[in-house]
Biopython code that builds the backbone (N, CA, C, O; Angstrom):
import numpy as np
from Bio.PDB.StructureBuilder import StructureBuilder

atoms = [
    (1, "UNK", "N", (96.705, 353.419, -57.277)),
    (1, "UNK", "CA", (97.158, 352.724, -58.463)),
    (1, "UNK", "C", (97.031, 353.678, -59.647)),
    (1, "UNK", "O", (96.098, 354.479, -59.693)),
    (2, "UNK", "N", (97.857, 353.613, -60.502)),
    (2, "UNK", "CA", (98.112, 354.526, -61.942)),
    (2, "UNK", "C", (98.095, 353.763, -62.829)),
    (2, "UNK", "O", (99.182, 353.280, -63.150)),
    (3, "UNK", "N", (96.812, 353.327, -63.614)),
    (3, "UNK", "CA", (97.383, 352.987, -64.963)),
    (3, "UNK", "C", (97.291, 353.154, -66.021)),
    (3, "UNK", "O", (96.300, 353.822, -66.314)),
    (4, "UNK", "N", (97.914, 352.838, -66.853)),
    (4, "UNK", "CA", (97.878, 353.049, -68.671)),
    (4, "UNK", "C", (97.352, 352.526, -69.629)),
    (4, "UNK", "O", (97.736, 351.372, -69.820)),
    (5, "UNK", "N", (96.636, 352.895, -70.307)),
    (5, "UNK", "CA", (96.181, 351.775, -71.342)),
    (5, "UNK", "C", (96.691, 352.185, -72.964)),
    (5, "UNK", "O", (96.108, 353.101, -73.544)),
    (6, "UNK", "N", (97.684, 351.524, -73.557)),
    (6, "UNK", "CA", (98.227, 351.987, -74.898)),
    (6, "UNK", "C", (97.271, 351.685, -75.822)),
    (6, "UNK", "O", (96.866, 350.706, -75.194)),
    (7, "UNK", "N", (96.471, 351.705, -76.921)),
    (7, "UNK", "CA", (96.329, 350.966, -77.968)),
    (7, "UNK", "C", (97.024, 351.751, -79.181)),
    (7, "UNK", "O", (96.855, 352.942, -79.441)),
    (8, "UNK", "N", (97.979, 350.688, -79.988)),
    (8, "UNK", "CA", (98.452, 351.309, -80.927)),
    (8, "UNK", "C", (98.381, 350.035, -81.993)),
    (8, "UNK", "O", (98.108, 348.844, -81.843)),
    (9, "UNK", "N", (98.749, 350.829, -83.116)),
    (9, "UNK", "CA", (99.516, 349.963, -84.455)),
    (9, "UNK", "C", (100.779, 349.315, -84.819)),
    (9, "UNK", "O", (101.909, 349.793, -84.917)),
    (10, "UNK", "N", (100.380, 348.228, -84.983)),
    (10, "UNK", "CA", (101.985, 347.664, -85.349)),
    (10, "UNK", "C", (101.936, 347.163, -86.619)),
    (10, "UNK", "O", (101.071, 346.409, -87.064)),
    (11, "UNK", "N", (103.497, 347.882, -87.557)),
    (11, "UNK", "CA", (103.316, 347.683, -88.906)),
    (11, "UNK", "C", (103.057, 345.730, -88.996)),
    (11, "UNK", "O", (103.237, 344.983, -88.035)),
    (12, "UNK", "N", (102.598, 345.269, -90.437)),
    (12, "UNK", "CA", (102.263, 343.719, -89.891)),
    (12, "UNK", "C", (103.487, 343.379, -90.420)),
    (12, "UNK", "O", (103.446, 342.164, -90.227)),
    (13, "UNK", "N", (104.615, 343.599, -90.984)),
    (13, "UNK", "CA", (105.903, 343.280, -91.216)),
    (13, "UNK", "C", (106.693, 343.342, -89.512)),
    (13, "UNK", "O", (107.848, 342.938, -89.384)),
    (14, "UNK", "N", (106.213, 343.673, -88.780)),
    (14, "UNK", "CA", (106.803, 344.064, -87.957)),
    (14, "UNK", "C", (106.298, 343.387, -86.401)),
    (14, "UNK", "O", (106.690, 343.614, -85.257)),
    (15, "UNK", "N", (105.645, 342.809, -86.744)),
    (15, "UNK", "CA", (104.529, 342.074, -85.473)),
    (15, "UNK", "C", (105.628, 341.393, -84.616)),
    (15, "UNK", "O", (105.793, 341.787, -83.461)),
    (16, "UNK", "N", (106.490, 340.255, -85.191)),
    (16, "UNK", "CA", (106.772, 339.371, -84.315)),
    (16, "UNK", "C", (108.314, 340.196, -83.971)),
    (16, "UNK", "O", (109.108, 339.521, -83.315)),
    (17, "UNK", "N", (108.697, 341.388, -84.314)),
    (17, "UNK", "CA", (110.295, 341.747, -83.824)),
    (17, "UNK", "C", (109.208, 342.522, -82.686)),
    (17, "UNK", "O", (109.706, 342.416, -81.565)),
    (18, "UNK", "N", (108.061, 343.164, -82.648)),
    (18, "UNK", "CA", (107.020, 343.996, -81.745)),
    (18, "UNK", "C", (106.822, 343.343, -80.428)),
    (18, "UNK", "O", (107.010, 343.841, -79.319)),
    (19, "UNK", "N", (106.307, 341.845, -80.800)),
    (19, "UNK", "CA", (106.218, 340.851, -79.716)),
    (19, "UNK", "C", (107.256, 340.631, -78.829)),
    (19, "UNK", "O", (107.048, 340.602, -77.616)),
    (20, "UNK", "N", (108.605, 340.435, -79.422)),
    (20, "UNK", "CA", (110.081, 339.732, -79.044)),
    (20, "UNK", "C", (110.159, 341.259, -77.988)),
    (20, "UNK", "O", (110.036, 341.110, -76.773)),
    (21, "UNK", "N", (110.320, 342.340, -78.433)),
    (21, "UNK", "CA", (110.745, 343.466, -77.695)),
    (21, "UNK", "C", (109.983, 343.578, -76.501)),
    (21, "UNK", "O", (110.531, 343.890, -75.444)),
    (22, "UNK", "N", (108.289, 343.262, -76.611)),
    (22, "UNK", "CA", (107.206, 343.905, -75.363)),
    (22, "UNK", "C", (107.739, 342.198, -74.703)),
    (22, "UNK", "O", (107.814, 342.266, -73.476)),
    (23, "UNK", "N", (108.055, 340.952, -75.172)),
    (23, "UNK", "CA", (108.044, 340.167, -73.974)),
    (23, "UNK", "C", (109.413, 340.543, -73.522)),
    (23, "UNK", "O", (109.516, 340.919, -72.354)),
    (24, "UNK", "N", (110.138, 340.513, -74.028)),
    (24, "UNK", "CA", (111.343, 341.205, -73.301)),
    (24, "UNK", "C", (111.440, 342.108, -72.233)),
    (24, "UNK", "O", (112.151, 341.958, -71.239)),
    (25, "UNK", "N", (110.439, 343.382, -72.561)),
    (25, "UNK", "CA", (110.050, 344.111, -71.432)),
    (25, "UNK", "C", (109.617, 343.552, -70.172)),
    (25, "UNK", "O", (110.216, 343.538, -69.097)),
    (26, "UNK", "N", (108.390, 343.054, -70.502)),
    (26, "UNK", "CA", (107.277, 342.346, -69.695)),
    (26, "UNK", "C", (108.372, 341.536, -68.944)),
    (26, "UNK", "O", (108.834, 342.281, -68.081)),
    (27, "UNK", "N", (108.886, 340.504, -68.919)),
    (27, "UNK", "CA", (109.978, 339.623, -68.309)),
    (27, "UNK", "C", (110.666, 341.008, -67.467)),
    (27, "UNK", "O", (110.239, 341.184, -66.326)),
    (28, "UNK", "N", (111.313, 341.615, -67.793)),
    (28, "UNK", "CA", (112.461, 342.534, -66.721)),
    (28, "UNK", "C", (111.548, 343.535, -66.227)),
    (28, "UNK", "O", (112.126, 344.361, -65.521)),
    (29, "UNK", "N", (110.362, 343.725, -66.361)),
    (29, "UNK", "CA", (109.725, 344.417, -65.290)),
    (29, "UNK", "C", (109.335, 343.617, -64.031)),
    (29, "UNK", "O", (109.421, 343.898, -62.835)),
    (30, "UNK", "N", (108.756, 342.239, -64.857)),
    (30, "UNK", "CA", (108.135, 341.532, -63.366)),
    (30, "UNK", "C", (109.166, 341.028, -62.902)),
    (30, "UNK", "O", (108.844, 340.095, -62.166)),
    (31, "UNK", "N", (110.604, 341.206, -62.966)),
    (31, "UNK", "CA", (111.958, 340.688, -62.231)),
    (31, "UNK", "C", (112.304, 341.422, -61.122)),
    (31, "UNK", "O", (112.572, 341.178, -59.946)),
    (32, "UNK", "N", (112.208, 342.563, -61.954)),
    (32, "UNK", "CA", (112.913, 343.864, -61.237)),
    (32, "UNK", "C", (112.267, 344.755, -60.693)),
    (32, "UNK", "O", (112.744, 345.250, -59.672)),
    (33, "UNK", "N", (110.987, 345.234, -61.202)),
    (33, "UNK", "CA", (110.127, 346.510, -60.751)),
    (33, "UNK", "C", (108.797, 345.914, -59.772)),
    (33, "UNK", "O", (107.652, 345.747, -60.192)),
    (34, "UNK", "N", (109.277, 345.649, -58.365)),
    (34, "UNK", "CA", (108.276, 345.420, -57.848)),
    (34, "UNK", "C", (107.010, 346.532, -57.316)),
    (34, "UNK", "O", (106.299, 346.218, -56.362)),
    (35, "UNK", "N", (106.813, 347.951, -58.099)),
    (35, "UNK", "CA", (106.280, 349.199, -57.779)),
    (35, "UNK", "C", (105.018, 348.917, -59.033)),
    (35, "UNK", "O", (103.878, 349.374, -59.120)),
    (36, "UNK", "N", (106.004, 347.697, -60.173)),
    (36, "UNK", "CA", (104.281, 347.812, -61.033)),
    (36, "UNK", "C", (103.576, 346.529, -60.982)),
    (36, "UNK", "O", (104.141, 345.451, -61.168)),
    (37, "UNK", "N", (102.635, 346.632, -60.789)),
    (37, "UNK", "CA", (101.601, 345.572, -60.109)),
    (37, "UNK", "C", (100.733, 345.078, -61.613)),
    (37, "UNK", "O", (99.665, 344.469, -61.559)),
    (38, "UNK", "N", (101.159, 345.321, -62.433)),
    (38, "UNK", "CA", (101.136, 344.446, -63.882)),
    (38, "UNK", "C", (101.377, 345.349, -65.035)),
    (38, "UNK", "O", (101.037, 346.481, -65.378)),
    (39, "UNK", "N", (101.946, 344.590, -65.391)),
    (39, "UNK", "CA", (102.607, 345.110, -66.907)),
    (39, "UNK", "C", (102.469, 344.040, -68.204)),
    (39, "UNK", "O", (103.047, 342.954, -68.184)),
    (40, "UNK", "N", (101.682, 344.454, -69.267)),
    (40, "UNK", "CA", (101.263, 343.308, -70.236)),
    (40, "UNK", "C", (100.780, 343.514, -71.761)),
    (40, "UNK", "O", (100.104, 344.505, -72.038)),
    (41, "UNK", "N", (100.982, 342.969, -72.332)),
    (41, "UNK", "CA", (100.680, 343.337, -73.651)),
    (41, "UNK", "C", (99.665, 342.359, -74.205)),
    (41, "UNK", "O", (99.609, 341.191, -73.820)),
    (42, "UNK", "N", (98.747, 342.954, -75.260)),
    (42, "UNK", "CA", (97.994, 341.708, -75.983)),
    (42, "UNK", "C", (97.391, 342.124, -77.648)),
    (42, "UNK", "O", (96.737, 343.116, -77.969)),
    (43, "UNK", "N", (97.745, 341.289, -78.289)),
    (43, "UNK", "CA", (97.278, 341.305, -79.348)),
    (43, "UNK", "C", (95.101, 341.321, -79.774)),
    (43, "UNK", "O", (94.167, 340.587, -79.453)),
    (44, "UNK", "N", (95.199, 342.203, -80.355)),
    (44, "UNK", "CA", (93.694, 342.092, -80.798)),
    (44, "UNK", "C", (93.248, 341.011, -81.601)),
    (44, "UNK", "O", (93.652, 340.964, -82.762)),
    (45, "UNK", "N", (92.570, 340.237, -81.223)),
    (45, "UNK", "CA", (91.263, 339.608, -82.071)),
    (45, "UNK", "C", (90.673, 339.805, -83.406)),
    (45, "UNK", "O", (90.584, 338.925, -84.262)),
    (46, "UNK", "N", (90.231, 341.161, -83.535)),
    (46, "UNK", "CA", (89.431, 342.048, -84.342)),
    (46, "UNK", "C", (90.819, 342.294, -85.241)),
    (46, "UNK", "O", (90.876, 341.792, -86.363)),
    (47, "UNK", "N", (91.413, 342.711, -84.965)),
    (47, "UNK", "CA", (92.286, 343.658, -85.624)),
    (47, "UNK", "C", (93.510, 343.231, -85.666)),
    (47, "UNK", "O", (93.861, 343.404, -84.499)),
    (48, "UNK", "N", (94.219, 342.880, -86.105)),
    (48, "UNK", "CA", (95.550, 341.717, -85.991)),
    (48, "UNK", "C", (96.970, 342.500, -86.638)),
    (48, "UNK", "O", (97.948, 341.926, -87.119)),
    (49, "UNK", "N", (96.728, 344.205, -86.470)),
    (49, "UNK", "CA", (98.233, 344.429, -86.483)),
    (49, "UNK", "C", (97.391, 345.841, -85.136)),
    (49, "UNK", "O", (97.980, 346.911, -85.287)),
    (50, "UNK", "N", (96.563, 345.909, -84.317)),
    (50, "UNK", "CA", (96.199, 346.290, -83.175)),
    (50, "UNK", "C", (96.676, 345.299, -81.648)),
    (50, "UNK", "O", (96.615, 344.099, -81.377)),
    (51, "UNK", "N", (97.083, 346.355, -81.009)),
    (51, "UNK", "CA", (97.905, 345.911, -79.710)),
    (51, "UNK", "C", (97.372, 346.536, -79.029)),
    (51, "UNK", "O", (96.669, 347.424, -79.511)),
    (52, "UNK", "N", (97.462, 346.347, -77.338)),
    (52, "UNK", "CA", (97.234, 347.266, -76.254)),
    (52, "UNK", "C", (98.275, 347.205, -75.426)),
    (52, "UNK", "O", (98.894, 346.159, -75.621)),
    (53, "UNK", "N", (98.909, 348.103, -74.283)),
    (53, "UNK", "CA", (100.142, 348.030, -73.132)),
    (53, "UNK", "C", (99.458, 348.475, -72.264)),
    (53, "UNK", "O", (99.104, 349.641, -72.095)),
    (54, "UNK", "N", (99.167, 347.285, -71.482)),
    (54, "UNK", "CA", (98.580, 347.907, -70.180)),
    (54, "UNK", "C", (99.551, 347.685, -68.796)),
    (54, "UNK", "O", (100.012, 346.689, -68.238)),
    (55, "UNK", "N", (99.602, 348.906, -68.586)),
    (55, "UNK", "CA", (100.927, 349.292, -67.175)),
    (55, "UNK", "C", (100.151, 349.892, -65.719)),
    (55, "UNK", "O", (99.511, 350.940, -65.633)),
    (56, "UNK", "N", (100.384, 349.015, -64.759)),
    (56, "UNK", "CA", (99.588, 349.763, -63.425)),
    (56, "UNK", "C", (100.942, 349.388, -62.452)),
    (56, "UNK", "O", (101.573, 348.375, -62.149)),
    (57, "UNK", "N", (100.988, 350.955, -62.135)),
    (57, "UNK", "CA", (101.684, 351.158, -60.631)),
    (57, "UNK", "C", (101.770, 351.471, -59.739)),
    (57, "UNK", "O", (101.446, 352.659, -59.713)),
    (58, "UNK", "N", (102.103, 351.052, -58.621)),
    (58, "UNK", "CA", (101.576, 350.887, -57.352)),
    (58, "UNK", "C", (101.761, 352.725, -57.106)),
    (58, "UNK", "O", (100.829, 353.107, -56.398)),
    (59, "UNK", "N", (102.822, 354.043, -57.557)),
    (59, "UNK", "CA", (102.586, 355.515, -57.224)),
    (59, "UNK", "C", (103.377, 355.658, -58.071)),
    (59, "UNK", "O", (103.814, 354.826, -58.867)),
    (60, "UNK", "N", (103.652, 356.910, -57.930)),
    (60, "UNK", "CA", (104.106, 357.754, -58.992)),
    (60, "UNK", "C", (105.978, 357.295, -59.085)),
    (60, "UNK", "O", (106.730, 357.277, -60.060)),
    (61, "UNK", "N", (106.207, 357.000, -57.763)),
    (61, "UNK", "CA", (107.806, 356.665, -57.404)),
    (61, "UNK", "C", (107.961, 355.478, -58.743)),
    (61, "UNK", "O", (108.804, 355.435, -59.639)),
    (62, "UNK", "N", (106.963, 354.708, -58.501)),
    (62, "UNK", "CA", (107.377, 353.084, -59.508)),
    (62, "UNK", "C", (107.447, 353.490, -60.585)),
    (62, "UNK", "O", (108.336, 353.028, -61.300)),
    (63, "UNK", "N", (106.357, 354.715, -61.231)),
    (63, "UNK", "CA", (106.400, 354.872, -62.496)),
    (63, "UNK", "C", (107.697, 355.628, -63.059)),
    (63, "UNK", "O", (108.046, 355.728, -64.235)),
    (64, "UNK", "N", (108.224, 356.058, -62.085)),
    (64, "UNK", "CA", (109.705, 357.469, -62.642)),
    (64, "UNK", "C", (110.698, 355.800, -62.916)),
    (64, "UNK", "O", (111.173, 355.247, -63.908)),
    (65, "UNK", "N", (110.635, 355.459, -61.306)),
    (65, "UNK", "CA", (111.497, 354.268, -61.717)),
    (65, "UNK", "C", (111.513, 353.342, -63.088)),
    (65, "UNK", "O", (112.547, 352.745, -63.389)),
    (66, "UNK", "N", (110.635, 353.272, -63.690)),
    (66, "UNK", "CA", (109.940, 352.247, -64.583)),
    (66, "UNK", "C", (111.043, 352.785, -66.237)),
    (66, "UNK", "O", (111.894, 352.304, -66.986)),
    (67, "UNK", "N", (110.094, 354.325, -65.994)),
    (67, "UNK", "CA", (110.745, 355.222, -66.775)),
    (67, "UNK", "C", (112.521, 355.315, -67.209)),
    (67, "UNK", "O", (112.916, 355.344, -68.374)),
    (68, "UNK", "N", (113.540, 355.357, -65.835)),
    (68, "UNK", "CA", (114.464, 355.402, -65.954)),
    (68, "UNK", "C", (114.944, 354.269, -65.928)),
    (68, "UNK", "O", (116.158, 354.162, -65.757)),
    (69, "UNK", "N", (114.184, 353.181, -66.079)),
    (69, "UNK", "CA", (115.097, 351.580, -66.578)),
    (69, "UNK", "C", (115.968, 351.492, -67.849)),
    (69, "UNK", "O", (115.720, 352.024, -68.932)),
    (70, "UNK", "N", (116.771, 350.914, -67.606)),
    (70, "UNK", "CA", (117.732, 350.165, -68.751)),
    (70, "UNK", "C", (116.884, 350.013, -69.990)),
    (70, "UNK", "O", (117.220, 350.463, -71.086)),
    (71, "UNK", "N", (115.817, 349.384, -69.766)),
    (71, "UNK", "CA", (115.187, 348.300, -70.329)),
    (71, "UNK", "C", (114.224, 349.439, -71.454)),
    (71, "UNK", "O", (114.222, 349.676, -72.662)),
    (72, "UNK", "N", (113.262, 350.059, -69.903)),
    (72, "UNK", "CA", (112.554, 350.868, -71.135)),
    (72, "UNK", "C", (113.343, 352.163, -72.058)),
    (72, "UNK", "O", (113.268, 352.409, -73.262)),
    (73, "UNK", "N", (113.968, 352.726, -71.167)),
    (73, "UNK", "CA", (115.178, 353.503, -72.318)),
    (73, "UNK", "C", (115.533, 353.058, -73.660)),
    (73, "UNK", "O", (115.648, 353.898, -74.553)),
    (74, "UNK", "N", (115.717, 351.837, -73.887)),
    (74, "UNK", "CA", (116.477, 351.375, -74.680)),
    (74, "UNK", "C", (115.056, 350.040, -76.331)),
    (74, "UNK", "O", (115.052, 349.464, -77.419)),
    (75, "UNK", "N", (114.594, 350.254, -75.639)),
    (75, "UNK", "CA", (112.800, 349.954, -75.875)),
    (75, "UNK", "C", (112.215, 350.792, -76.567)),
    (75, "UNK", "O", (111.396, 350.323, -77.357)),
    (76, "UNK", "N", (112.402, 352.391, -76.549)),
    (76, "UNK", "CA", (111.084, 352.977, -76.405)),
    (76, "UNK", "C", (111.618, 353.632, -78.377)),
    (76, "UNK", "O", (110.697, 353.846, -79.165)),
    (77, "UNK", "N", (112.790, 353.799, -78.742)),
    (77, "UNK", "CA", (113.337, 353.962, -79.625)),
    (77, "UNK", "C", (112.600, 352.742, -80.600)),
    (77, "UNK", "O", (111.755, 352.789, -81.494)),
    (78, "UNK", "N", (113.253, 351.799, -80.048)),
    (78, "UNK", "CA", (113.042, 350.639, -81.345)),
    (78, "UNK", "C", (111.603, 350.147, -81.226)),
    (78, "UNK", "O", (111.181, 349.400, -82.109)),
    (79, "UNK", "N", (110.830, 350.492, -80.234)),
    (79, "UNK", "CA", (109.148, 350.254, -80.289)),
    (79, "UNK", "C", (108.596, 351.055, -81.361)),
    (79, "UNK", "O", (107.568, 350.742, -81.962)),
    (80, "UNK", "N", (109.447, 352.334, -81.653)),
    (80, "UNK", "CA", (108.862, 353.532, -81.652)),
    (80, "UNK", "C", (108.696, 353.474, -83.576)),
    (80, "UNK", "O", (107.838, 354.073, -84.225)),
    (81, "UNK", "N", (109.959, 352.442, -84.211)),
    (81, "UNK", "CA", (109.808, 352.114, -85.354)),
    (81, "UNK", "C", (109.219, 351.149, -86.124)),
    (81, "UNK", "O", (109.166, 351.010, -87.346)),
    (82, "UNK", "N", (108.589, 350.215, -84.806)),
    (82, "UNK", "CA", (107.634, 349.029, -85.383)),
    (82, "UNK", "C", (106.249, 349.557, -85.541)),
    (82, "UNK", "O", (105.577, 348.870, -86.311)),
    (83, "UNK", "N", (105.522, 350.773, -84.934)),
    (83, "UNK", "CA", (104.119, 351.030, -84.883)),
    (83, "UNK", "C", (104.028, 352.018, -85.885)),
    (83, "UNK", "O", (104.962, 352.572, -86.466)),
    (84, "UNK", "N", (102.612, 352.216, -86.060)),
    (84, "UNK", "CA", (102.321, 352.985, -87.298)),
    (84, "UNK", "C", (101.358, 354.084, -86.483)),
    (84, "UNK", "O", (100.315, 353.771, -85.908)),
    (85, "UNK", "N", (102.020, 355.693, -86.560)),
    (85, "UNK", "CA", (101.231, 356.760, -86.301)),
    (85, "UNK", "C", (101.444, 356.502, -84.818)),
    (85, "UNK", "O", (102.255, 355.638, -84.485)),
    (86, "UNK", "N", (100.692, 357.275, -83.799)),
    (86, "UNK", "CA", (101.019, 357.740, -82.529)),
    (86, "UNK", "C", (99.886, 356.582, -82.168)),
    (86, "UNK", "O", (98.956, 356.338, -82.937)),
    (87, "UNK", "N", (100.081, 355.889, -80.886)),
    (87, "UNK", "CA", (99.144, 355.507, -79.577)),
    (87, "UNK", "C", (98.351, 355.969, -78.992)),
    (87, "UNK", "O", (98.931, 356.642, -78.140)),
    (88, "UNK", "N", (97.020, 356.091, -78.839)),
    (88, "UNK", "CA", (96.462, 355.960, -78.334)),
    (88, "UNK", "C", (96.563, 355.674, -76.536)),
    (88, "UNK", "O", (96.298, 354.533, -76.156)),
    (89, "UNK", "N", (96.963, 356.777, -75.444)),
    (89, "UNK", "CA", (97.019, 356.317, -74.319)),
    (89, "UNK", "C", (96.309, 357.041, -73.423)),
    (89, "UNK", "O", (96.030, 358.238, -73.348)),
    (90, "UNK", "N", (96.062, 356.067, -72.739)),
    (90, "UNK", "CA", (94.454, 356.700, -71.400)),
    (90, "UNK", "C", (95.232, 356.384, -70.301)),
    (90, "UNK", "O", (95.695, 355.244, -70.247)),
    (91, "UNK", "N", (95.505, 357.310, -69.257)),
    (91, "UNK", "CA", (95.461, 357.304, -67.995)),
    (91, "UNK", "C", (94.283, 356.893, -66.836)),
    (91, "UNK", "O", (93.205, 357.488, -66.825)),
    (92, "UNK", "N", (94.558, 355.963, -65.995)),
    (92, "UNK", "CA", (93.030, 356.139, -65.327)),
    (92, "UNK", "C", (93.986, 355.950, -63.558)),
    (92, "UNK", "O", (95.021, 355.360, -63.246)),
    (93, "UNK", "N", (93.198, 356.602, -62.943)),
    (93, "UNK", "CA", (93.898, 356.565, -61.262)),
    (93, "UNK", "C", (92.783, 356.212, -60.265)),
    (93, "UNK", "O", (91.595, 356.530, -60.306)),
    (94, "UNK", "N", (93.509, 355.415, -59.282)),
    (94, "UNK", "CA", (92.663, 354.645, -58.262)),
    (94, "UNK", "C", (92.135, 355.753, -57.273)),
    (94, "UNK", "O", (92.972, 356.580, -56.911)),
    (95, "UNK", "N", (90.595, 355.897, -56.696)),
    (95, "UNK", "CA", (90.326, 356.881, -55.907)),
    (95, "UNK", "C", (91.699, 357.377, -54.919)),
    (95, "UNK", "O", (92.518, 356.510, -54.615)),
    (96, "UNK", "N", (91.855, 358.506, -54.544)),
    (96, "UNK", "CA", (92.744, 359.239, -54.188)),
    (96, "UNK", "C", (94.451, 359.217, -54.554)),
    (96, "UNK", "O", (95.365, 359.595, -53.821)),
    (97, "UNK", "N", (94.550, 358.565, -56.128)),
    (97, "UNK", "CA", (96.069, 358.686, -56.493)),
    (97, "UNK", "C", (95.955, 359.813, -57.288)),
    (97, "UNK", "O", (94.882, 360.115, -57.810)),
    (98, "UNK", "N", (96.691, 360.283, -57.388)),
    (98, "UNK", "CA", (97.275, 361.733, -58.226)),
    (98, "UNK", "C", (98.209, 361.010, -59.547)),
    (98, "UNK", "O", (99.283, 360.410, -59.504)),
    (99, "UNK", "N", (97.218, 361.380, -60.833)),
    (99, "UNK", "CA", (97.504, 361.395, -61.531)),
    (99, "UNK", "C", (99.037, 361.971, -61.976)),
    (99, "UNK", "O", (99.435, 363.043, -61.520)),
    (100, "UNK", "N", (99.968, 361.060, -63.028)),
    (100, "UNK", "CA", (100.993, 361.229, -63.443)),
    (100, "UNK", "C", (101.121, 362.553, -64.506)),
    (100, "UNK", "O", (100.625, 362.307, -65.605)),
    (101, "UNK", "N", (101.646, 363.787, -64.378)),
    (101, "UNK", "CA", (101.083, 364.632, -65.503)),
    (101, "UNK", "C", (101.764, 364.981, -66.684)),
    (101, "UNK", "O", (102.980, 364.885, -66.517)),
    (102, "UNK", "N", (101.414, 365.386, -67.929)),
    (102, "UNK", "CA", (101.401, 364.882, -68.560)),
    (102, "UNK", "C", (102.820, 365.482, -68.897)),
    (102, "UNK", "O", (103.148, 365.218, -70.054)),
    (103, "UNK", "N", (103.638, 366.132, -68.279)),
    (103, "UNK", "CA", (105.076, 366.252, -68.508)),
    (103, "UNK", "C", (105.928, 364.978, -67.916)),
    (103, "UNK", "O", (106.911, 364.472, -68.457)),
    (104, "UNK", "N", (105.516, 364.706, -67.074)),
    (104, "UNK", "CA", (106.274, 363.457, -66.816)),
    (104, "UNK", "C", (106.303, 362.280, -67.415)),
    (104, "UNK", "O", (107.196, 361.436, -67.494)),
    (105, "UNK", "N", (104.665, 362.340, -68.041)),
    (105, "UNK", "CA", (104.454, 361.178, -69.212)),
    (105, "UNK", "C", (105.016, 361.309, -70.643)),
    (105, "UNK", "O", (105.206, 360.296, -71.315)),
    (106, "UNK", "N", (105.351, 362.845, -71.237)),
    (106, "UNK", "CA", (105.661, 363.341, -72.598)),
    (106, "UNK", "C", (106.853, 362.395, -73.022)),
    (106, "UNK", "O", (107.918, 362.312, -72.411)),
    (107, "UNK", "N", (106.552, 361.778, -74.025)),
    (107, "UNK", "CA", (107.884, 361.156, -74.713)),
    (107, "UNK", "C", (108.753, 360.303, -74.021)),
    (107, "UNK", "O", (109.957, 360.219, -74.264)),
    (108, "UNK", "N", (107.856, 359.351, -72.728)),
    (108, "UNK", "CA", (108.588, 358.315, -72.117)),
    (108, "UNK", "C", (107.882, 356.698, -72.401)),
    (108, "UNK", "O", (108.278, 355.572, -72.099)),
    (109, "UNK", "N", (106.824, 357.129, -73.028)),
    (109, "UNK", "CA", (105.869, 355.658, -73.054)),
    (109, "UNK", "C", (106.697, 354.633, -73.873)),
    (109, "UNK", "O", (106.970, 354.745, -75.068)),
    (110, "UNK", "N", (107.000, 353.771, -73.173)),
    (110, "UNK", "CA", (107.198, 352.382, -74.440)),
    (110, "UNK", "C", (106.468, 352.525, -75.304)),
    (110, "UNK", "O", (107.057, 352.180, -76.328)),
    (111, "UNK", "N", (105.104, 352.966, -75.606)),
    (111, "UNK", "CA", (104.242, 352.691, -76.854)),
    (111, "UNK", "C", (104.218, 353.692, -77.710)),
    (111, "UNK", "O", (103.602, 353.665, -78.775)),
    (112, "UNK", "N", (105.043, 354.849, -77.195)),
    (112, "UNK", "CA", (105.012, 356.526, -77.768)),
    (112, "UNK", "C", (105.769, 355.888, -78.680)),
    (112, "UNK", "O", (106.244, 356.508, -79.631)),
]
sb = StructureBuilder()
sb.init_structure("model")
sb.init_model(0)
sb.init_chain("A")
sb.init_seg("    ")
for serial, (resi, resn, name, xyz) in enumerate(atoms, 1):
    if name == "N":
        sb.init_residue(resn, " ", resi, " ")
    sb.init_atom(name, np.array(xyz, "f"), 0.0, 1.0, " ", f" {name:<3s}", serial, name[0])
structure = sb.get_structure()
């Protein structure tokens, strides 16, 4: 398993077009991408223009796939103008998965 953990900023003018876009995502991943074994977003408590994207996939195949969707292609632009400053993202991998590196990750994150 491979997964991601985003935490980023979302301007607070910008929260609920932020929301509309990640459930949008969230919906056509769990339709279509049966390689990611959860995909989800959540608003902070503490911090109320703080978010997290947490993405786990089953190998590296789901994640290219994930990558070359319709969905996130077209996502990662207009995500990219609701947050404030860069994300925060941690990789973590299940004993014996091989980490995604970090060229394959450069400038594809929904949260980038």
């Amino acid at each position: 398993m491979i997964t991601f953990i985003a935490r980023l900023k979302v301007k607070p003018e910008c929260a609920a077009e932020f929301e509309a876009l990640m459930t949008f995502v969230c919906e056509q991943v769990r339709d279509h991408e049966p390689g990611v074994a959860y995909y989800a977003f959540a608003r902070s408590v503490s911090e109320p223009d703080g978010y997290v994207v947490v993405e786990a996939y089953r190998d590296a195949a789901a994640h290219s796939a994930h990558m070359a969707s319709a969905w996130v292609r077209e996502s990662i632009p207009k995500a990219s103008r609701l947050i404030e400053g860069k994300p925060d993202i941690r990789q973590y991998v299940s004993p014996g998965t091989e980490p995604i590196s970090p060229m394959e990750r450069a400038g594809k994150s929904l949260s980038e």
